[in-house]
C-alpha positions in Angstrom: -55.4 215.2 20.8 -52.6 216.8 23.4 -51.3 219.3 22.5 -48.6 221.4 24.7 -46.4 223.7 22.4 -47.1 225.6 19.0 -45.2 228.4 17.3 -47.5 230.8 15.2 -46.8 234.7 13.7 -48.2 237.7 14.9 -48.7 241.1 12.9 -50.7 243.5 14.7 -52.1 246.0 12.4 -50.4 248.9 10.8 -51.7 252.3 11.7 -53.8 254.5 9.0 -52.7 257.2 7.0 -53.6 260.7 7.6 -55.1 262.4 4.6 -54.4 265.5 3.0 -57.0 267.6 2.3 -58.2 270.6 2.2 -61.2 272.9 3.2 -63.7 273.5 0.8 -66.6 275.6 0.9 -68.6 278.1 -1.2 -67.6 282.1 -0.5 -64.6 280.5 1.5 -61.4 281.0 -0.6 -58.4 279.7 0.5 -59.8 277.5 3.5 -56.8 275.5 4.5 -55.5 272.4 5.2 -57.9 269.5 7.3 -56.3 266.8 6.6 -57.2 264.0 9.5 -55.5 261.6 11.4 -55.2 258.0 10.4 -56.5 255.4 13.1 -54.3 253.1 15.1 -53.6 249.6 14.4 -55.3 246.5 16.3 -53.2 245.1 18.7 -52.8 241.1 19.5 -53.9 240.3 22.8 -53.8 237.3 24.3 -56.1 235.8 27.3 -56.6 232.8 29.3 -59.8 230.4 28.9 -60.7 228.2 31.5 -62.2 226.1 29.1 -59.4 225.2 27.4 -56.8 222.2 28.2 -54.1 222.1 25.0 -53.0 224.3 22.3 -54.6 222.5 19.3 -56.3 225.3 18.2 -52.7 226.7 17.4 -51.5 223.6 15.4 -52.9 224.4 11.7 -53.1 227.8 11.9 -49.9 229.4 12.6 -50.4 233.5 11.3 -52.7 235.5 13.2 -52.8 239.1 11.7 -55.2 242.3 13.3 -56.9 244.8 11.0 -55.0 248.2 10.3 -56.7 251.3 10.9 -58.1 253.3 8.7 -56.8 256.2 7.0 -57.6 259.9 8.1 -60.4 261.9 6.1 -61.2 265.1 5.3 -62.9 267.8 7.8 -59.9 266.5 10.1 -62.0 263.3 10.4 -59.8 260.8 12.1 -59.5 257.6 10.9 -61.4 254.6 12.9 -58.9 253.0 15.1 -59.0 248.7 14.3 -60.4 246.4 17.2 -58.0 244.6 18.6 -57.7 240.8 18.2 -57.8 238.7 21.0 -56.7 235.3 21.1 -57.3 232.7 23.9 -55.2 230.3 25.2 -54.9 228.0 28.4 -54.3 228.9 31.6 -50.5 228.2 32.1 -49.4 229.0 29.0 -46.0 230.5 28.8 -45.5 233.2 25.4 -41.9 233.2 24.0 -40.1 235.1 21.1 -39.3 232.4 19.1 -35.8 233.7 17.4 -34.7 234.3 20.9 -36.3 232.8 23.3 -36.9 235.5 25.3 -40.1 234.8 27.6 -42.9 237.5 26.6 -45.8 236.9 29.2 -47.1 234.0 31.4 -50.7 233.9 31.2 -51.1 232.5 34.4 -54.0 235.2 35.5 -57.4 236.2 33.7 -55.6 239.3 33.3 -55.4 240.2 29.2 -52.0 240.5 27.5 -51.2 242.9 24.6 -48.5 240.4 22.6 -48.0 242.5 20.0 -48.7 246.1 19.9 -50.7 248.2 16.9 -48.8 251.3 15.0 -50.0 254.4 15.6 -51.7 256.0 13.0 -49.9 259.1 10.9 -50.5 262.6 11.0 -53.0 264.8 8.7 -51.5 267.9 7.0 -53.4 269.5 9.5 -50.4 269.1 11.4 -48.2 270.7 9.3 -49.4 273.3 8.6 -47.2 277.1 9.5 -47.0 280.8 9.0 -44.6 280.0 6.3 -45.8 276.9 5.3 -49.8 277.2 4.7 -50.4 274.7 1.8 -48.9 271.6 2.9 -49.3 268.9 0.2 -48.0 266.2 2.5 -48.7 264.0 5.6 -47.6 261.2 7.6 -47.7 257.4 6.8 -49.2 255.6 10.0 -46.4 253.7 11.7 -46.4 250.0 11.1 -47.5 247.2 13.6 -45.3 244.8 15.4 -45.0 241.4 13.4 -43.0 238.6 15.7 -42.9 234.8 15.6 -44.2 233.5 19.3 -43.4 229.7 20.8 -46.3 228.8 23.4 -45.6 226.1 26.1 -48.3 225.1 28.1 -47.2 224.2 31.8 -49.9 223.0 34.0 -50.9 225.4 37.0 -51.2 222.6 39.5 -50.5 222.6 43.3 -49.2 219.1 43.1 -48.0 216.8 41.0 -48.0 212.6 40.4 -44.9 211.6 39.3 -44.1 207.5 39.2 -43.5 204.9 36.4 -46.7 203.8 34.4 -49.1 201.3 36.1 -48.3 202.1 39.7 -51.4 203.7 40.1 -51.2 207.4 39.6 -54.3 207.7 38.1 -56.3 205.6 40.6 -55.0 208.2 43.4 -56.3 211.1 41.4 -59.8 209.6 40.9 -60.1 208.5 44.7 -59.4 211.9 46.1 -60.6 214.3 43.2 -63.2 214.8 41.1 -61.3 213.5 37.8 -61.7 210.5 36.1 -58.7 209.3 34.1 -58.8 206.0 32.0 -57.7 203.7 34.2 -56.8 199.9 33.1 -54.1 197.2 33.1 -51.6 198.5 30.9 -48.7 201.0 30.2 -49.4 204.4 29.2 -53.4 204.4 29.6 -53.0 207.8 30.6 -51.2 209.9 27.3 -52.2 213.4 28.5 -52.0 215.0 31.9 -54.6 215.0 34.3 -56.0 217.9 36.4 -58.4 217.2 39.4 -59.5 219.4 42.2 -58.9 218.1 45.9 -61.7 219.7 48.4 -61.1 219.1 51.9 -63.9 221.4 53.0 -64.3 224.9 54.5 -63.0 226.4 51.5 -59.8 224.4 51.4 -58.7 222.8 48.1 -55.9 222.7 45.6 -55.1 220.9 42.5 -53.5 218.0 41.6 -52.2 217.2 38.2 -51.3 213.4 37.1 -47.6 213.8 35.3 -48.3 210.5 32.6 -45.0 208.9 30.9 -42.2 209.3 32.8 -40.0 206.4 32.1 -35.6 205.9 31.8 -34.7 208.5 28.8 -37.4 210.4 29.4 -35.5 213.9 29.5 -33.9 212.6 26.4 -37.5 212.3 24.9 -37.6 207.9 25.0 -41.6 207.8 25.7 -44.3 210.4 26.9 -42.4 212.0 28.8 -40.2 214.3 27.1 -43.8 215.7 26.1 -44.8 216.3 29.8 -41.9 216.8 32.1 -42.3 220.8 31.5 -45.7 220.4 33.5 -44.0 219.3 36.6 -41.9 222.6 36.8 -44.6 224.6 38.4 -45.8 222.0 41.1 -44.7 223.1 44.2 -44.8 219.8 45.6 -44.4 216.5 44.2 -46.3 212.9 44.9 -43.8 210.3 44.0 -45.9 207.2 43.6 -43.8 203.3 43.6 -45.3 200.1 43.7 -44.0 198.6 46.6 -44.8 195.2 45.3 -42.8 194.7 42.9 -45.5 193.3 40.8 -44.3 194.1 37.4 -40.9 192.4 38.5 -39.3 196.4 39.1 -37.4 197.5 42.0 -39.3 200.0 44.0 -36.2 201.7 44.6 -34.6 201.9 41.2 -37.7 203.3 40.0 -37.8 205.9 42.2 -34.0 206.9 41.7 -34.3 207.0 38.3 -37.1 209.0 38.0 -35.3 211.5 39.7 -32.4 211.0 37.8 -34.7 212.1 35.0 -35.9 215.4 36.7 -32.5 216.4 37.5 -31.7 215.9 33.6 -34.3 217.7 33.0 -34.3 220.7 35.0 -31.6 221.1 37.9 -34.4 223.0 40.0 -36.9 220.3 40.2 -34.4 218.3 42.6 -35.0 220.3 45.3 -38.7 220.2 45.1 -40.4 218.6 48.0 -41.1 215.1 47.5 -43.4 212.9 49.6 -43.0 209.2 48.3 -46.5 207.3 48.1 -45.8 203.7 48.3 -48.6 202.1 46.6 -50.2 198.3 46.3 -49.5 197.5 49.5 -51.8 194.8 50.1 -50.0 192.7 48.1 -46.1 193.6 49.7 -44.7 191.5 52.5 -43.7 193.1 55.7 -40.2 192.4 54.8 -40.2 194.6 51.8 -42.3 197.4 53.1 -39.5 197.8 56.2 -36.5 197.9 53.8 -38.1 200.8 51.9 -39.9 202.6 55.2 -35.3 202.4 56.6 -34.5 203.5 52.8 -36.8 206.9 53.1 -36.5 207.4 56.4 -32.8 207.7 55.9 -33.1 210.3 52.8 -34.7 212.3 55.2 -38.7 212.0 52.7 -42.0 211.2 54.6 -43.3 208.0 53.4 -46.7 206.9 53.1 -47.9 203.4 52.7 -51.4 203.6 50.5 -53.8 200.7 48.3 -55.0 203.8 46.0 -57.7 201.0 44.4 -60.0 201.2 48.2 -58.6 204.3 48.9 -57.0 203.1 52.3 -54.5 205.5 53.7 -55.3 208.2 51.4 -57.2 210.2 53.6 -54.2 210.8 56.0 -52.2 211.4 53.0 -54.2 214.4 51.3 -54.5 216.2 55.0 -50.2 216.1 55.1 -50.1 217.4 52.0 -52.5 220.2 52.2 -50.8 221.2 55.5 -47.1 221.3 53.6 -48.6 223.3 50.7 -50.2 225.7 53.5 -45.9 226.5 54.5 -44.7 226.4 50.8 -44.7 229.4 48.3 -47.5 229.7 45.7 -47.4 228.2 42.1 -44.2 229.1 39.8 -44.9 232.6 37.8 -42.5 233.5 35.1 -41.4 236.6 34.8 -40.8 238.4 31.4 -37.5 238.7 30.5 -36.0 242.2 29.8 -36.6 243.4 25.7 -32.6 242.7 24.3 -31.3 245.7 23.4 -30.6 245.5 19.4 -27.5 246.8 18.0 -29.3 249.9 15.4 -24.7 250.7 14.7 -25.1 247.7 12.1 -25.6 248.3 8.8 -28.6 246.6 8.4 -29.6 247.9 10.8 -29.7 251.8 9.7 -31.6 251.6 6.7 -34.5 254.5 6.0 -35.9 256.6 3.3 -35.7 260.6 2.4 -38.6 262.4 1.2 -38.6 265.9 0.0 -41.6 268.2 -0.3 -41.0 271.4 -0.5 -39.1 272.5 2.5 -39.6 269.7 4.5 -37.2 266.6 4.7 -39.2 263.5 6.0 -37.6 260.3 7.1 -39.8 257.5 6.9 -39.5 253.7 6.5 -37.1 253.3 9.5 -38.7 251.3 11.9 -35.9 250.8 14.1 -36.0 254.0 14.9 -39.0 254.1 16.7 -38.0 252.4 19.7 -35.2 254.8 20.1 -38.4 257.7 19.5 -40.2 256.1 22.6 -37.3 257.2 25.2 -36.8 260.5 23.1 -37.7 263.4 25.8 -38.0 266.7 23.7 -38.2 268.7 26.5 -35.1 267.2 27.7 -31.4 268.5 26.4 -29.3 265.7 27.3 -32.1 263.7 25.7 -32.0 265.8 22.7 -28.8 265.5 22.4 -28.5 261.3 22.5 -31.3 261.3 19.6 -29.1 263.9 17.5 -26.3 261.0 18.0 -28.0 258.7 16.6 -29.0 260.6 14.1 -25.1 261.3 12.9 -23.9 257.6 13.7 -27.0 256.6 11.5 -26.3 258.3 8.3 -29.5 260.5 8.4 -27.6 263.5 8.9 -25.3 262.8 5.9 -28.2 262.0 3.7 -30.4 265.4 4.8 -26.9 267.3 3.7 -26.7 265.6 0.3 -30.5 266.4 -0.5 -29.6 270.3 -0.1 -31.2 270.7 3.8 -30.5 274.6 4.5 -30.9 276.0 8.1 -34.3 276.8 9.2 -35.7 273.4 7.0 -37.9 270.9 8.5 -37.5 267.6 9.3 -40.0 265.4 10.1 -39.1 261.8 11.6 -42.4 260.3 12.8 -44.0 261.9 15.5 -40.8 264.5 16.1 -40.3 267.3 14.4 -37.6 269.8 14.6 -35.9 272.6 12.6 -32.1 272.2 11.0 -29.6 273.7 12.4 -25.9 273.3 11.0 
């Protein structure tokens, strides 16, 4: 089975908690806090597999969650951080947010990902401990993992693609000058899945060619296969547009070959002005008189033509050396970049939600986690940055709710991994 998109859930784990504790040990009264750190959360990391064509491993399971860390011990024993989990996917394979659509990564390299990222684990009272403040019966919760829903689109990496009507001989081409070896017979749509083969043309020159199966009229409008595929010619940088110049079907060469195009214009707007070289196929069994109409019909769009029979393989030898010299002047293969994180808008109400704890004389703010993306471009040592963070911390309501739980100057309050003093 082909398959070329999934959507799945991702919750990388939440960090551990640190521990409070405190030092015991015989003749030593009064040892202290050693509360340790909690661990860190796995992250979700994703990596490209050679060995891997579609994304049907993705299409019954669709939540993948990492382990949390542990929590911190005592002896300021830090909790053990959680292996990550790493999932594999295709090469090609494009990672989206799937409330937005926001492109996350293109795993186009063998270089890993990290999707979704682990929380960080929470402080030990170790931390908190002060001249003032030497029995602190408190720590910090570890902060909590990133959960997300993800689309994944597979879009072949492939030098070249095959583009035609079914049964002109796409997937003859691709087994005379590659390596692959597509079903081939007398039918429509023998081949329901695309088709990657390598073409070597020796001294360490090669590229690879992709057979683009079910493109037919509708098919941007999904009539077919090829609403399913069409997203695999967006990263060839050059396209073989295959005809059969006999007309042996009782289709006109040229129709075909406009509407196909009509169908990649539908689709994406882009892919028209991706080189085309038209491969005008069965020739053996075309009269002179036809094959001269079409060579005057190309010639005057300006598109190299080459007349081929794919089944002996004559003329196919002349056209893989053109084609490797075009891709030699083109740019390489289509990468996607990320697109920029959207900014969220934390002056909505439902937005600002959090929670006030009180111990002692310490005023903690936890269960906000909107507020630790604003925490990541928090500079302490920097006023101006300072000052943004105590904005947000007015516009928020935080302020408000520290006043009504009794904060005096000189308190603490703790919001993650700040903390600061209050002053009126």
């Amino acid at each position: 089975m082909f398959v070329d998109v999934a959507k799945i859930v991702l919750k990388a784990g939440d960090g551990g908690n640190g521990a409070v504790t405190f030092h015991r040990e015989k003749y030593v009264a009064a040892g202290g806090p050693d509360g340790g750190d909690g661990g860190r959360g796995g992250d979700i990391i994703f990596m490209s597999d050679d060995n891997m064509s579609t994304l049907a491993e993705f299409r019954y399971k669709r939540k993948y969650t990492a382990e949390n860390g542990e929590n911190g011990g005592q002896a300021k024993c830090r909790g053990k951080s959680a292996p990550n989990l790493v999932l594999r996917v295709p090469l090609g394979t494009l990672v989206k947010n799937a409330q937005n659509g926001r492109i996350i990564a293109d795993i186009s390299d063998h270089e890993p990902v990290v999707i979704a990222k682990g929380g960080n684990g929470g402080w030990g009272n170790v931390h908190f401990a002060t001249a003032t403040r030497q029995v602190p019966h408190f720590a910090k919760s570890g902060n909590p993992g990133d959960q997300l829903e993800v689309s994944l689109e597979l879009k072949l990496l492939a030098d070249v693609g095959i583009i035609g009507f079914p049964n002109v001989g796409k997937s003859t081409l691709i087994s005379v000058v590659s390596e692959a070896k597509p079903k081939i017979a007398n039918y429509h749509f023998t081949t329901i899945t695309p088709v990657l083969g390598v073409v070597n043309l020796g001294e360490g020159t090669s590229f690879v060619m992709a057979d683009i199966p079910g493109l037919i009229e509708g098919a941007a409008e999904g009539v077919g296969l090829g609403h399913e595929f069409l997203r695999h010619v967006e990263r060839c940088r050059l396209l073989l547009h295959v005809i059969d110049v006999s007309g042996s079907e009782g289709r006109e060469p040229i129709e075909d070959f406009e509407q196909i195009n009509h169908e990649l214009r539908v689709y994406n707007e882009e892919l028209c002005n991706r080189e085309q070289i038209v491969v005008g196929n069965k020739c053996d069994m075309a009269n002179e008189e036809q094959l001269e109409r079409l060579r005057k019909y190309f010639a005057d769009k300006g598109l190299k033509f080459f007349e081929i029979m794919a089944a002996i393989g004559d003329g196919t030898s002349e056209l893989i050396n053109y084609v490797a010299a075009e891709l030699a002047k083109l740019p390489p293969i289509k990468r996607y970049e990320p697109d920029p994180e959207l900014v969220e808008d934390f002056t909505a109400p439902s937005k600002r939600t959090f929670k006030l704890r009180v111990e002692g004389d310490v005023y903690i703010i936890e269960s906000a986690p909107w507020l630790l993306k604003i925490l990541e471009t928090v500079d302490p040592e920097d006023y101006e940055s300072l000052q943004y963070f105590q904005r947000v911390l007015q516009s928020s309501g935080i302020i408000e709710a520290l006043i009504n739980a009794g904060v005096q100057d000189g308190d603490t309050v703790s919001v993650y991994d700040i903390e600061f003093n209050y002053v009126s």
